[in-house]
PyMOL Python script that loads the backbone (N, CA, C, O; Angstrom):
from pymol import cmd

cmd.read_pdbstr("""\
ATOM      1  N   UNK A   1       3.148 -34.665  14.379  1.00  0.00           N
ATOM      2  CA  UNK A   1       2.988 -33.265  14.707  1.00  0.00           C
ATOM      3  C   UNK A   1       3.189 -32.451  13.426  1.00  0.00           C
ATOM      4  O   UNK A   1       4.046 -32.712  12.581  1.00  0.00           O
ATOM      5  N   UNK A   2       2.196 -31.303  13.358  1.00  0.00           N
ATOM      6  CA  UNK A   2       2.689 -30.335  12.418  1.00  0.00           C
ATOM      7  C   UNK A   2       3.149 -29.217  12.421  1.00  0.00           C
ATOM      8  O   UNK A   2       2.338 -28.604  13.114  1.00  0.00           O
ATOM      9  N   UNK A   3       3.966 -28.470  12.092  1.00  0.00           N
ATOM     10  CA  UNK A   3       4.101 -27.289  12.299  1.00  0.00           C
ATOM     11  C   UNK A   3       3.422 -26.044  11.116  1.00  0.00           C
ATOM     12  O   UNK A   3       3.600 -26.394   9.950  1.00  0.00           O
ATOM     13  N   UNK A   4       2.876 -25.026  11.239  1.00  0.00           N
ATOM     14  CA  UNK A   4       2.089 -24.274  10.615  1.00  0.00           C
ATOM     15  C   UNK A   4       3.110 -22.489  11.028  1.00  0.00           C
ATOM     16  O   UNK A   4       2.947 -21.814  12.045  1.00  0.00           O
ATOM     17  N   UNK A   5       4.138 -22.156   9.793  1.00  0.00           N
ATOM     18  CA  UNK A   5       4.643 -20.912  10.112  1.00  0.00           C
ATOM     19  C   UNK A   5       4.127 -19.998   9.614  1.00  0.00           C
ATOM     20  O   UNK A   5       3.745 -20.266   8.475  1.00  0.00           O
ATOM     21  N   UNK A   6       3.769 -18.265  10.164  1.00  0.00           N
ATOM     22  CA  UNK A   6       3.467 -17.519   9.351  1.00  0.00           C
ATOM     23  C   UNK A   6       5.014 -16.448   9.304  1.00  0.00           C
ATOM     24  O   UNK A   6       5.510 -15.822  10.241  1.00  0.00           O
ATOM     25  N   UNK A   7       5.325 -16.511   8.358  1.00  0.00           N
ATOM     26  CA  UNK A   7       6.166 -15.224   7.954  1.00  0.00           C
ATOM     27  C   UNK A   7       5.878 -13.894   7.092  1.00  0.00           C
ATOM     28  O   UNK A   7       5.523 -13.701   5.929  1.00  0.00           O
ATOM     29  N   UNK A   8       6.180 -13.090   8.149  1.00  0.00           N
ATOM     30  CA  UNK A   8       5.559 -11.377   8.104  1.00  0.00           C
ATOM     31  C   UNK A   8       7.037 -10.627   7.952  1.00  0.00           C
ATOM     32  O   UNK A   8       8.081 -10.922   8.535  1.00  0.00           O
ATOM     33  N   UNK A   9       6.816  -9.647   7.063  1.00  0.00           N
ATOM     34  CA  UNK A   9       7.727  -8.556   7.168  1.00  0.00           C
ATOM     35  C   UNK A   9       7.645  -7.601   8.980  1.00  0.00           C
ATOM     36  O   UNK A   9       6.599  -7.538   9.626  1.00  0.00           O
ATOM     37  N   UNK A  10       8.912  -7.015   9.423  1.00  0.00           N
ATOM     38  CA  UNK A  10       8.908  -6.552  10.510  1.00  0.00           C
ATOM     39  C   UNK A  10       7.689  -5.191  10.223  1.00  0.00           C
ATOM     40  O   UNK A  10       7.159  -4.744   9.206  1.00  0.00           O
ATOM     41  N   UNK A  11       7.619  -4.921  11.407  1.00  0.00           N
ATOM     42  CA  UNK A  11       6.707  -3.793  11.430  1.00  0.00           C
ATOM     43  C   UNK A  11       7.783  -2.104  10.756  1.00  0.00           C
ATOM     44  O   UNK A  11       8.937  -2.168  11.180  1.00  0.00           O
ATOM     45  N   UNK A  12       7.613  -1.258  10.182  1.00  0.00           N
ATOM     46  CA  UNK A  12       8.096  -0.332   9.540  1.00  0.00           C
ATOM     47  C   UNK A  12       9.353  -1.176   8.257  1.00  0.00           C
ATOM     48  O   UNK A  12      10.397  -0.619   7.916  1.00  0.00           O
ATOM     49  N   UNK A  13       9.018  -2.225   7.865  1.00  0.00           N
ATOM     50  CA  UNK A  13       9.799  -2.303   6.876  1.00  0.00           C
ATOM     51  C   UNK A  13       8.807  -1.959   5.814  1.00  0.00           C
ATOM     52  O   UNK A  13       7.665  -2.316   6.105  1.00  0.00           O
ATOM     53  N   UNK A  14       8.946  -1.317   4.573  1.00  0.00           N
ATOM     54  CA  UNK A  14       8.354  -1.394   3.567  1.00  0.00           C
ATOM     55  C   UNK A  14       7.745  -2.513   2.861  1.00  0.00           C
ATOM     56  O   UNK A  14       8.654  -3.195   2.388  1.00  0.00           O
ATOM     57  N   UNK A  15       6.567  -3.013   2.575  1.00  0.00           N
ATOM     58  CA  UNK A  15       5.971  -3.901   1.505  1.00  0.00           C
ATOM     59  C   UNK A  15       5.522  -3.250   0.015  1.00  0.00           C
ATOM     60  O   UNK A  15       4.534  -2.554  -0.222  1.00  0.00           O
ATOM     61  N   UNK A  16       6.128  -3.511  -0.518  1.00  0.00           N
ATOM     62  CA  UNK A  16       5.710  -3.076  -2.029  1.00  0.00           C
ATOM     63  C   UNK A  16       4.801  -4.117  -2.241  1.00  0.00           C
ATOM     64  O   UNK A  16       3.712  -3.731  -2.664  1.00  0.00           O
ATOM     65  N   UNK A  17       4.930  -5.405  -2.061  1.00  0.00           N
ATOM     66  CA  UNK A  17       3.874  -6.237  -2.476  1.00  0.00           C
ATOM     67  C   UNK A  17       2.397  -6.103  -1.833  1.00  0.00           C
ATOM     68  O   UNK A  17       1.266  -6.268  -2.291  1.00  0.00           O
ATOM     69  N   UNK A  18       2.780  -5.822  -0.880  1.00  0.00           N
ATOM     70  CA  UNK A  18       1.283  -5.719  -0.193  1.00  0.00           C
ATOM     71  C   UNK A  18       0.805  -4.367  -0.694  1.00  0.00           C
ATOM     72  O   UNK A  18      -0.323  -4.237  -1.170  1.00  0.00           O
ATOM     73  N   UNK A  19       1.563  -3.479  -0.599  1.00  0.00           N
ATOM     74  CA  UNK A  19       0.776  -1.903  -1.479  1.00  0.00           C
ATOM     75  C   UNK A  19       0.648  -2.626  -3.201  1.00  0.00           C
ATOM     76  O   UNK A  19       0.267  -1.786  -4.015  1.00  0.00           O
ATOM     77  N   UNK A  20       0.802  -3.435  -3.541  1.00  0.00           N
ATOM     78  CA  UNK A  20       0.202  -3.587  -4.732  1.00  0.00           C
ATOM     79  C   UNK A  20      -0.827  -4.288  -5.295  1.00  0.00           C
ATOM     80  O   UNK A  20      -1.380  -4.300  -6.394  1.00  0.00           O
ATOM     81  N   UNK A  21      -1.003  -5.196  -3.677  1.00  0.00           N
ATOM     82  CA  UNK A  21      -2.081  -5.908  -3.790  1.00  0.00           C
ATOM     83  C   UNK A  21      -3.035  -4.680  -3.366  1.00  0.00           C
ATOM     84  O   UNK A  21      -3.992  -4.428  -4.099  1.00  0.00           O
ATOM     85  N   UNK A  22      -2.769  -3.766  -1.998  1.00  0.00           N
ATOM     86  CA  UNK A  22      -3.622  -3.302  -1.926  1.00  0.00           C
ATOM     87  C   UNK A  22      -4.689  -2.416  -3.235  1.00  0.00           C
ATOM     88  O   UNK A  22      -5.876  -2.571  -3.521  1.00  0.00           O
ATOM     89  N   UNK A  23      -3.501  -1.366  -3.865  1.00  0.00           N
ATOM     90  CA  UNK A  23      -3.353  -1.025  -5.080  1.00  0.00           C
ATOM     91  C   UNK A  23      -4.971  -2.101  -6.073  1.00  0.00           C
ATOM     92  O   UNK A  23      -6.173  -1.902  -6.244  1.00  0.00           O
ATOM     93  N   UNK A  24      -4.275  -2.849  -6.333  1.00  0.00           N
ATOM     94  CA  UNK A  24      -5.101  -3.819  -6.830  1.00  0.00           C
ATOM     95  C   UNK A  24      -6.687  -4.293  -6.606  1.00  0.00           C
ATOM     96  O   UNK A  24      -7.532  -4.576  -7.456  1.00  0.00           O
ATOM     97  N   UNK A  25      -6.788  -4.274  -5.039  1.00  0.00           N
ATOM     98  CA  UNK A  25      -7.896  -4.658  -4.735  1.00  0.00           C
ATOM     99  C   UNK A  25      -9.042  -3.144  -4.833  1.00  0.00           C
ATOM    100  O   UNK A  25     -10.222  -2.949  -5.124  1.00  0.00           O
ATOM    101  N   UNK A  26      -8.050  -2.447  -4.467  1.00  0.00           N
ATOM    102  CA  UNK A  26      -8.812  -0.371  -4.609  1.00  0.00           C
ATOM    103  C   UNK A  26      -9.591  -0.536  -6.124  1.00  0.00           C
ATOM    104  O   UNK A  26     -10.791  -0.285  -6.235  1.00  0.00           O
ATOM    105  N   UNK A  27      -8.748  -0.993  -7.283  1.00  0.00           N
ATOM    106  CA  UNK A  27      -9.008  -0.920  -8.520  1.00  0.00           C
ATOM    107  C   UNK A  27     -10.224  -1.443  -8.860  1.00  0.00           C
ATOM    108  O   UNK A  27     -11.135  -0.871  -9.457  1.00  0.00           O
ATOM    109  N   UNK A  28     -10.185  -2.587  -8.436  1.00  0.00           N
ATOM    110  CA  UNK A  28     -11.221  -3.358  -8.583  1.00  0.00           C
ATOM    111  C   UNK A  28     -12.600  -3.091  -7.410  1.00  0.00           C
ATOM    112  O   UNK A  28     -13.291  -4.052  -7.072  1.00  0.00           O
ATOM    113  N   UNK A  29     -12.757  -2.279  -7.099  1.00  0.00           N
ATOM    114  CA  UNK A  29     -13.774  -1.465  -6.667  1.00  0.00           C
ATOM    115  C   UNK A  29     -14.028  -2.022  -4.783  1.00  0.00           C
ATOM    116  O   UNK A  29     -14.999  -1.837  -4.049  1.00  0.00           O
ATOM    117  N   UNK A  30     -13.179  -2.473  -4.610  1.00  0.00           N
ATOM    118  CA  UNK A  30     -13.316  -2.743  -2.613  1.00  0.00           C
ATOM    119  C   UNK A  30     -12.110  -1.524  -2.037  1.00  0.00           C
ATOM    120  O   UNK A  30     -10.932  -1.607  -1.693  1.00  0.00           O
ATOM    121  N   UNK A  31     -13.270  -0.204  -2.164  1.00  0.00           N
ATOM    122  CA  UNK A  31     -12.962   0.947  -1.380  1.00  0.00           C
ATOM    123  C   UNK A  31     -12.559   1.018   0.552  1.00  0.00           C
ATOM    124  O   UNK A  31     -12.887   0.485   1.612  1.00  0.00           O
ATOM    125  N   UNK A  32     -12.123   1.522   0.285  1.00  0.00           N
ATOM    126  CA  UNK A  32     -11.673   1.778   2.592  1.00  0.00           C
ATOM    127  C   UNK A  32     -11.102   0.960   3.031  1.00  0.00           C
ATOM    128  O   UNK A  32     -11.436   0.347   4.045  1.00  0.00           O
ATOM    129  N   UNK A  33      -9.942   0.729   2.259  1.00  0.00           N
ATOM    130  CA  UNK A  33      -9.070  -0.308   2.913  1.00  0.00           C
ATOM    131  C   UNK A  33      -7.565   0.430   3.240  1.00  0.00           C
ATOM    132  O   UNK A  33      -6.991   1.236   2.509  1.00  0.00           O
ATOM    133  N   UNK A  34      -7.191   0.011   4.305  1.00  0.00           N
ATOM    134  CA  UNK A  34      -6.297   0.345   5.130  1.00  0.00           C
ATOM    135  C   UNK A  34      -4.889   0.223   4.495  1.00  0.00           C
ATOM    136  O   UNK A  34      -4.837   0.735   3.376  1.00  0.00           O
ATOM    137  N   UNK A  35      -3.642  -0.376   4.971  1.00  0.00           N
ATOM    138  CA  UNK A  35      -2.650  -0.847   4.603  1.00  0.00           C
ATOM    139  C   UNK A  35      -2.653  -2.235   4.671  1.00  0.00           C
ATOM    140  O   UNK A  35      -2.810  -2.908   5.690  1.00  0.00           O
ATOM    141  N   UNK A  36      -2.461  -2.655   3.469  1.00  0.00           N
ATOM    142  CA  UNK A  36      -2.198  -3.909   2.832  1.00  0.00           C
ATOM    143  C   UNK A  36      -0.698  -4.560   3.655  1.00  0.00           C
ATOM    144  O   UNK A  36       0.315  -3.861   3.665  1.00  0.00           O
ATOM    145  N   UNK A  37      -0.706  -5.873   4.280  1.00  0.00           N
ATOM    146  CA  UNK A  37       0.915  -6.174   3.845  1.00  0.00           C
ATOM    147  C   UNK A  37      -0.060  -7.229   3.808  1.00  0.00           C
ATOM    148  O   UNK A  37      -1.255  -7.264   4.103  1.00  0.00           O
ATOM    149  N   UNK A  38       1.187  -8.530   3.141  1.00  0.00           N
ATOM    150  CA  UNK A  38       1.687  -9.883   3.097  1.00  0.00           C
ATOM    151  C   UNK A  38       2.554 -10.499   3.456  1.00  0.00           C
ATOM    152  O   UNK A  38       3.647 -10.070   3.826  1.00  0.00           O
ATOM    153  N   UNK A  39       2.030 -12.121   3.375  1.00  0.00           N
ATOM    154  CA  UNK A  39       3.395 -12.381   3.959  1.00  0.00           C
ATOM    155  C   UNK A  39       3.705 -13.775   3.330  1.00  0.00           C
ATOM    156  O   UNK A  39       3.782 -13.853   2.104  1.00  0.00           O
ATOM    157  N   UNK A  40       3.887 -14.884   4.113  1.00  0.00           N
ATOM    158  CA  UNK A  40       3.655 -16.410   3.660  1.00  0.00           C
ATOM    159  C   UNK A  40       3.566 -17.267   4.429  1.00  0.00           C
ATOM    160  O   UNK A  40       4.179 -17.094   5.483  1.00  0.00           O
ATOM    161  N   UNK A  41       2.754 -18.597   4.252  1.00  0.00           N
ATOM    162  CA  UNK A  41       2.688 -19.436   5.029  1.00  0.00           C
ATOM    163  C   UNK A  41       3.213 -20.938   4.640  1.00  0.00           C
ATOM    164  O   UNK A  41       2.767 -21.506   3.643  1.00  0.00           O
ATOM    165  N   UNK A  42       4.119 -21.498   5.433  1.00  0.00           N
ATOM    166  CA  UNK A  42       4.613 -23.145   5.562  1.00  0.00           C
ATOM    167  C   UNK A  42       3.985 -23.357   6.589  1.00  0.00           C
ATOM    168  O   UNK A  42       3.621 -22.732   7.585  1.00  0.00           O
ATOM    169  N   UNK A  43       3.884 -24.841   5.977  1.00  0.00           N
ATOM    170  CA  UNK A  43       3.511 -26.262   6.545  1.00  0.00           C
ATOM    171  C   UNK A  43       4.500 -27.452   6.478  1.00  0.00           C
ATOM    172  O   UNK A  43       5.035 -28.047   5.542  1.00  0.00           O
ATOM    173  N   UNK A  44       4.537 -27.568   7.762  1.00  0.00           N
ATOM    174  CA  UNK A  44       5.935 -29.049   7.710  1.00  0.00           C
ATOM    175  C   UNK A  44       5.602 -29.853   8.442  1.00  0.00           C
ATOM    176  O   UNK A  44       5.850 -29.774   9.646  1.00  0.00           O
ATOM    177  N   UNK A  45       4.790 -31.081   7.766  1.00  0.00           N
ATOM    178  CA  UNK A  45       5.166 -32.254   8.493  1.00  0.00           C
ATOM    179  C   UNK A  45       6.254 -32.763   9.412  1.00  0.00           C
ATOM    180  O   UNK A  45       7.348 -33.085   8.949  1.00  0.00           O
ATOM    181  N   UNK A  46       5.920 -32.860  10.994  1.00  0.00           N
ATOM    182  CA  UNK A  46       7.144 -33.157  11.931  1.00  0.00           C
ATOM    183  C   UNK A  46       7.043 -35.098  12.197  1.00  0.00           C
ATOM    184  O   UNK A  46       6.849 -35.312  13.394  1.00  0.00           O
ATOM    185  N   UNK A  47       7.095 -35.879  11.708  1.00  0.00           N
ATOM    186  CA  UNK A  47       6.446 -37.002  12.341  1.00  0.00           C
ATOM    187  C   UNK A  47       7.279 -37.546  12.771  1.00  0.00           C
ATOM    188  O   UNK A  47       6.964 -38.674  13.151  1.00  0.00           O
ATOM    189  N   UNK A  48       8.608 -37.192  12.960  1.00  0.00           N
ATOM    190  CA  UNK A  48       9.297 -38.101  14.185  1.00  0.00           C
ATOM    191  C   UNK A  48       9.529 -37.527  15.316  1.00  0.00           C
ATOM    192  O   UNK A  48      10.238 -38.037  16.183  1.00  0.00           O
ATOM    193  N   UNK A  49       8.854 -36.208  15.442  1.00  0.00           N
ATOM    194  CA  UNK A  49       9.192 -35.410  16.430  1.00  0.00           C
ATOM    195  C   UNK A  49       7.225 -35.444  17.550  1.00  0.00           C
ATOM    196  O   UNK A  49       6.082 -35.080  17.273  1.00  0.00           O
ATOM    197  N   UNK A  50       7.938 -36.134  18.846  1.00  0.00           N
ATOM    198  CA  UNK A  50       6.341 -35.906  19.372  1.00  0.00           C
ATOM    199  C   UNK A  50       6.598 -34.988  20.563  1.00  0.00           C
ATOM    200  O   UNK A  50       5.621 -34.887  21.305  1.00  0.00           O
ATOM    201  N   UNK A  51       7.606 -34.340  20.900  1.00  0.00           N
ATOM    202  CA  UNK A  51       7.764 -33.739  22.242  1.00  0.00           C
ATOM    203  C   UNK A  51       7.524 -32.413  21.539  1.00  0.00           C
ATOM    204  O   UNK A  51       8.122 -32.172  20.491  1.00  0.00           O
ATOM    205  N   UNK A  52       6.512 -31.378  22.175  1.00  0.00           N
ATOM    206  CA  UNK A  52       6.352 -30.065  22.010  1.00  0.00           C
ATOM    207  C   UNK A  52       7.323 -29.123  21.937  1.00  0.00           C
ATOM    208  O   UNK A  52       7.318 -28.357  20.974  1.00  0.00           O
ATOM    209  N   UNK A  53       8.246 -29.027  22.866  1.00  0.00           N
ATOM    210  CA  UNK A  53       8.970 -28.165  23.291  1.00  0.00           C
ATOM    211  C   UNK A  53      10.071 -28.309  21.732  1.00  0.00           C
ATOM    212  O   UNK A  53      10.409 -27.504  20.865  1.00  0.00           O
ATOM    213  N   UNK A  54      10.360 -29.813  21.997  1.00  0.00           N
ATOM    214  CA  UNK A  54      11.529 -30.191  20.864  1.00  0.00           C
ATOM    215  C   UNK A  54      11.373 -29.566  19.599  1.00  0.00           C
ATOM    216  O   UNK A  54      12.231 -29.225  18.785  1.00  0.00           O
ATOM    217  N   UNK A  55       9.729 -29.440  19.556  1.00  0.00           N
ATOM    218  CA  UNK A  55       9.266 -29.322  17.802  1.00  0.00           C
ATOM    219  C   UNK A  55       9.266 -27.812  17.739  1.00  0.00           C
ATOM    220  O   UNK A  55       9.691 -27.472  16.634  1.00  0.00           O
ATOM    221  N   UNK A  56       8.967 -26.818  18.463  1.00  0.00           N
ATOM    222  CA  UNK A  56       8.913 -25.793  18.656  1.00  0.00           C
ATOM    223  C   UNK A  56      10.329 -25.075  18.100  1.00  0.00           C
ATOM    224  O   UNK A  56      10.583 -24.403  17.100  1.00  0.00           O
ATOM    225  N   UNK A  57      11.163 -25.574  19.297  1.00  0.00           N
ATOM    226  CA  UNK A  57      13.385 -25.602  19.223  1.00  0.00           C
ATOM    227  C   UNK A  57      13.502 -25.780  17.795  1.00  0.00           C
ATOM    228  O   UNK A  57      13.986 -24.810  17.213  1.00  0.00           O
ATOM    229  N   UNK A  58      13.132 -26.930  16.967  1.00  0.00           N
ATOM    230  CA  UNK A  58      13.484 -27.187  15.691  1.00  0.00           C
ATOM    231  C   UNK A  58      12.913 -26.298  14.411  1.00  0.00           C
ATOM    232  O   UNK A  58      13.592 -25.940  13.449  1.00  0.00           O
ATOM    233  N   UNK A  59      11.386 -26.002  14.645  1.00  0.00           N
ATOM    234  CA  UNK A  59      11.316 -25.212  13.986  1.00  0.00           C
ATOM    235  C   UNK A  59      11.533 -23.678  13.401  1.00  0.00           C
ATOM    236  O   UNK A  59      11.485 -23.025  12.358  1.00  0.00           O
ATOM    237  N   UNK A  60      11.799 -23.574  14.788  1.00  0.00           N
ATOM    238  CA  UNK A  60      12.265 -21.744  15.621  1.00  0.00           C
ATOM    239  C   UNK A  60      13.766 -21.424  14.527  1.00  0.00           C
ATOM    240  O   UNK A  60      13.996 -20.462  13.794  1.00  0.00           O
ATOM    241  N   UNK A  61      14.791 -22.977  14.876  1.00  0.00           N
ATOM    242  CA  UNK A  61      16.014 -23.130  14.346  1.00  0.00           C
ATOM    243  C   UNK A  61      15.784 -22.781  12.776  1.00  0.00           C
ATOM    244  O   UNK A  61      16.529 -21.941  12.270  1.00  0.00           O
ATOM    245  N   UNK A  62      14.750 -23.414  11.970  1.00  0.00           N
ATOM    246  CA  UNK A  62      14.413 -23.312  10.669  1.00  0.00           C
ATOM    247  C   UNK A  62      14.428 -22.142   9.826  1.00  0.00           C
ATOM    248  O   UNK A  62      14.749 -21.710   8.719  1.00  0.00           O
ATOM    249  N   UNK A  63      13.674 -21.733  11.449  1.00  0.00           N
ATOM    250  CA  UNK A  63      12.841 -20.183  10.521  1.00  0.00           C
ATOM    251  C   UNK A  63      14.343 -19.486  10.671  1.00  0.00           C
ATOM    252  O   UNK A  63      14.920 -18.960   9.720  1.00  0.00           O
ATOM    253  N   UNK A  64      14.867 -19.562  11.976  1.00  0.00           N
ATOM    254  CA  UNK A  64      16.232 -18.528  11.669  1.00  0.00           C
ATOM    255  C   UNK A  64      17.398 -18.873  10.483  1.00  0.00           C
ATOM    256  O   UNK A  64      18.310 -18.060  10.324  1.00  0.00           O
ATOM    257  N   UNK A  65      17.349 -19.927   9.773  1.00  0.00           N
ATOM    258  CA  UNK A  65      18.507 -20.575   9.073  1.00  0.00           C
ATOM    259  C   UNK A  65      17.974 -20.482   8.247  1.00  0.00           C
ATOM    260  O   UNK A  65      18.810 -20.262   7.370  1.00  0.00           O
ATOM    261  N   UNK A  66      16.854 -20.492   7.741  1.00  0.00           N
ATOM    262  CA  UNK A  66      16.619 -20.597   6.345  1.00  0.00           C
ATOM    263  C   UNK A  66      15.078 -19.926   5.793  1.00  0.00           C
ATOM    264  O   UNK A  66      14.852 -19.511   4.656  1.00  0.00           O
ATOM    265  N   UNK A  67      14.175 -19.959   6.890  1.00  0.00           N
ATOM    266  CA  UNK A  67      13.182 -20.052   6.142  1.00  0.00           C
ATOM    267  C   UNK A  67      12.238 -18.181   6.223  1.00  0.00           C
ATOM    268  O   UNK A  67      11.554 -17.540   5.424  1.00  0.00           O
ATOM    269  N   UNK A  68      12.791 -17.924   7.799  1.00  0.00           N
ATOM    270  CA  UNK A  68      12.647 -16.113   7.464  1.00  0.00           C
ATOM    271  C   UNK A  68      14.097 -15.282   7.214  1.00  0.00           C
ATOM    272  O   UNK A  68      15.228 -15.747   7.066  1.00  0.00           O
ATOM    273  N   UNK A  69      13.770 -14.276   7.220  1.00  0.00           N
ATOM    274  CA  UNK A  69      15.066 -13.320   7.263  1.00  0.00           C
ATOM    275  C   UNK A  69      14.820 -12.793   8.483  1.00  0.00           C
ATOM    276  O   UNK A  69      13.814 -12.106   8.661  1.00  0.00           O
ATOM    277  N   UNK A  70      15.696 -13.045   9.464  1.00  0.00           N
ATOM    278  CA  UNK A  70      15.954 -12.573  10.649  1.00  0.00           C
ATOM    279  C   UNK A  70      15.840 -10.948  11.145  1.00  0.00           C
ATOM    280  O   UNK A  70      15.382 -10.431  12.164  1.00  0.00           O
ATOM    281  N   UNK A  71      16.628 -10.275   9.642  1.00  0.00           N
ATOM    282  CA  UNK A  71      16.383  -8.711   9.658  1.00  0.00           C
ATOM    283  C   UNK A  71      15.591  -8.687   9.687  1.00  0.00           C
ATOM    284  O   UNK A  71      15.097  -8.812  10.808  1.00  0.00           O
ATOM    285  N   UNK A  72      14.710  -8.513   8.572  1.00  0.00           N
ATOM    286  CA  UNK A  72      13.570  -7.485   7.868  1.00  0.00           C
ATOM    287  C   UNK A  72      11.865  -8.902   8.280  1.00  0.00           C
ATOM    288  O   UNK A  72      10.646  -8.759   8.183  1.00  0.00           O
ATOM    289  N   UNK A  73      12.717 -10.040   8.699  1.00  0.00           N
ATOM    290  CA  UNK A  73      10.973 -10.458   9.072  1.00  0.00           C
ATOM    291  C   UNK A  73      10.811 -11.220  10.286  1.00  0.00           C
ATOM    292  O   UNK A  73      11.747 -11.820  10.814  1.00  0.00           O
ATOM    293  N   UNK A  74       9.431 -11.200  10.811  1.00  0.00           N
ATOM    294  CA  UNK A  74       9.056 -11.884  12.029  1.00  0.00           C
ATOM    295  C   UNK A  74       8.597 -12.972  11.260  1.00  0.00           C
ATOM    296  O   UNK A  74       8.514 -12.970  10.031  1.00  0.00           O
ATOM    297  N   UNK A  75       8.164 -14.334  12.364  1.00  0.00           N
ATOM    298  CA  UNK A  75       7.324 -15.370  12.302  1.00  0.00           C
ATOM    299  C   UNK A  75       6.622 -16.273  13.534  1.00  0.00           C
ATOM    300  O   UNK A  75       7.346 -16.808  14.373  1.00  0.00           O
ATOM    301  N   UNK A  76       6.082 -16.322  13.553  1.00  0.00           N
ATOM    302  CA  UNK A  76       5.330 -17.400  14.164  1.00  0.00           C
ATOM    303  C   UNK A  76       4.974 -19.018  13.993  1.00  0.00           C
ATOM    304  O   UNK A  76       4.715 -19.330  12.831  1.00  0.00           O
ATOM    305  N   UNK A  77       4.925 -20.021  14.902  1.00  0.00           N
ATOM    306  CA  UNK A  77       4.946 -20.857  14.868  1.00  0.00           C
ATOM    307  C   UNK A  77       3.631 -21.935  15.487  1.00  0.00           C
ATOM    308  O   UNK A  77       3.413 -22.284  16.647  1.00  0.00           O
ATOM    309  N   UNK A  78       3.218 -22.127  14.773  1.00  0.00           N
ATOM    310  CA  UNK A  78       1.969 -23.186  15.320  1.00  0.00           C
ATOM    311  C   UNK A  78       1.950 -24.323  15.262  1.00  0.00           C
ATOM    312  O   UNK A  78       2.100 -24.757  14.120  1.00  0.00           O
ATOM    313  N   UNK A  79       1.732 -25.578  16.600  1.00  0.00           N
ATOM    314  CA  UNK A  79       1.706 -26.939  16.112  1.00  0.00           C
ATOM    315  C   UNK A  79       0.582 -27.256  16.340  1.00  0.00           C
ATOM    316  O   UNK A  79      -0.316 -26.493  16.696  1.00  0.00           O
ATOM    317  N   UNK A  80       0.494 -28.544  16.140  1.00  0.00           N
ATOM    318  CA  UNK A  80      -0.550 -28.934  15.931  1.00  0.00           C
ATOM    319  C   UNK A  80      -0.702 -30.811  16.157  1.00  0.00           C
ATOM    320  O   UNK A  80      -0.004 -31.514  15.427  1.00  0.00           O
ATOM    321  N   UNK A  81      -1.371 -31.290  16.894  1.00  0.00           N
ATOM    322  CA  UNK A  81      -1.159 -33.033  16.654  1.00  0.00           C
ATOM    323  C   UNK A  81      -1.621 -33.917  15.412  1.00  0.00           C
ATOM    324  O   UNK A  81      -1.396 -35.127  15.398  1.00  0.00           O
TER     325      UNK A  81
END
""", "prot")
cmd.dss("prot")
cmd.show_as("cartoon", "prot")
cmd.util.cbc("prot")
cmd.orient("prot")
Protein backbone atom coordinates (compact mmCIF):
# COMPACT_ATOMS: atom_id res chain seq x y z
CA UNK A 1 0.00 0.00 0.00
CA UNK A 2 0.92 3.57 -0.55
CA UNK A 3 0.19 6.46 1.01
CA UNK A 4 0.18 9.86 -1.09
CA UNK A 5 -0.09 13.19 1.54
CA UNK A 6 -0.90 16.61 0.46
CA UNK A 7 0.07 19.29 2.98
CA UNK A 8 -1.62 22.79 2.67
CA UNK A 9 -1.37 25.79 4.79
CA UNK A 10 -4.90 26.40 6.74
CA UNK A 11 -7.21 28.58 4.95
CA UNK A 12 -6.50 32.51 6.16
CA UNK A 13 -3.00 31.72 7.18
CA UNK A 14 -0.64 33.79 5.17
CA UNK A 15 1.66 32.21 2.27
CA UNK A 16 4.50 34.30 1.38
CA UNK A 17 5.70 31.52 -0.72
CA UNK A 18 2.90 31.11 -2.77
CA UNK A 19 2.55 35.12 -3.26
CA UNK A 20 6.00 34.78 -4.58
CA UNK A 21 5.53 32.24 -6.78
CA UNK A 22 2.56 33.93 -7.75
CA UNK A 23 4.63 37.24 -7.95
CA UNK A 24 6.89 35.28 -10.19
CA UNK A 25 4.72 33.68 -12.57
CA UNK A 26 2.83 37.59 -13.16
CA UNK A 27 6.53 38.56 -14.15
CA UNK A 28 7.04 36.29 -16.49
CA UNK A 29 4.07 37.29 -18.49
CA UNK A 30 0.97 34.59 -17.33
CA UNK A 31 -1.44 37.54 -16.50
CA UNK A 32 -5.08 36.83 -14.40
CA UNK A 33 -4.06 34.81 -11.93
CA UNK A 34 -5.73 34.62 -8.74
CA UNK A 35 -4.06 33.76 -5.35
CA UNK A 36 -1.23 31.60 -5.46
CA UNK A 37 -0.66 29.16 -2.37
CA UNK A 38 1.56 26.01 -2.00
CA UNK A 39 2.06 23.40 -0.33
CA UNK A 40 3.88 19.78 -0.40
CA UNK A 41 3.56 16.45 -1.28
CA UNK A 42 4.86 12.84 0.46
CA UNK A 43 4.90 9.57 -0.63
CA UNK A 44 5.38 6.58 1.79
CA UNK A 45 5.70 3.31 0.98
CA UNK A 46 3.33 1.20 3.53
CA UNK A 47 4.24 -2.52 2.67
CA UNK A 48 3.57 -4.20 5.75
CA UNK A 49 0.52 -2.56 6.27
CA UNK A 50 -2.55 -4.16 4.02
CA UNK A 51 -5.66 -3.22 6.12
CA UNK A 52 -7.10 0.25 4.94
CA UNK A 53 -8.43 1.56 7.87
CA UNK A 54 -4.95 0.64 9.77
CA UNK A 55 -2.97 2.57 7.01
CA UNK A 56 -5.12 5.51 7.07
CA UNK A 57 -4.78 5.53 11.57
CA UNK A 58 -0.98 5.39 10.86
CA UNK A 59 -0.62 7.84 8.54
CA UNK A 60 -3.19 10.44 10.02
CA UNK A 61 -0.75 9.69 13.34
CA UNK A 62 2.32 10.89 11.04
CA UNK A 63 0.97 13.82 9.68
CA UNK A 64 0.01 14.97 13.34
CA UNK A 65 3.59 14.08 14.92
CA UNK A 66 5.68 15.06 12.53
CA UNK A 67 4.95 15.60 9.17
CA UNK A 68 2.18 18.74 9.16
CA UNK A 69 1.83 21.43 11.68
CA UNK A 70 -1.33 20.86 13.26
CA UNK A 71 -1.78 24.82 13.74
CA UNK A 72 -1.20 26.59 10.72
CA UNK A 73 -1.72 23.35 8.22
CA UNK A 74 -4.26 20.89 6.83
CA UNK A 75 -3.57 17.54 4.95
CA UNK A 76 -4.92 14.93 3.23
CA UNK A 77 -4.35 11.46 2.77
CA UNK A 78 -4.51 9.09 -0.21
CA UNK A 79 -3.89 5.31 -0.56
CA UNK A 80 -3.45 3.50 -2.93
CA UNK A 81 -2.71 -0.57 -3.66
Amino acid sequence: MKARIEIRLKTGILDPQGKAIGGALAGLGHAGLGEVRQGKLIEIDLPGITDKAAAEQEVAAMCRTLLANPVTEDFRVELTD
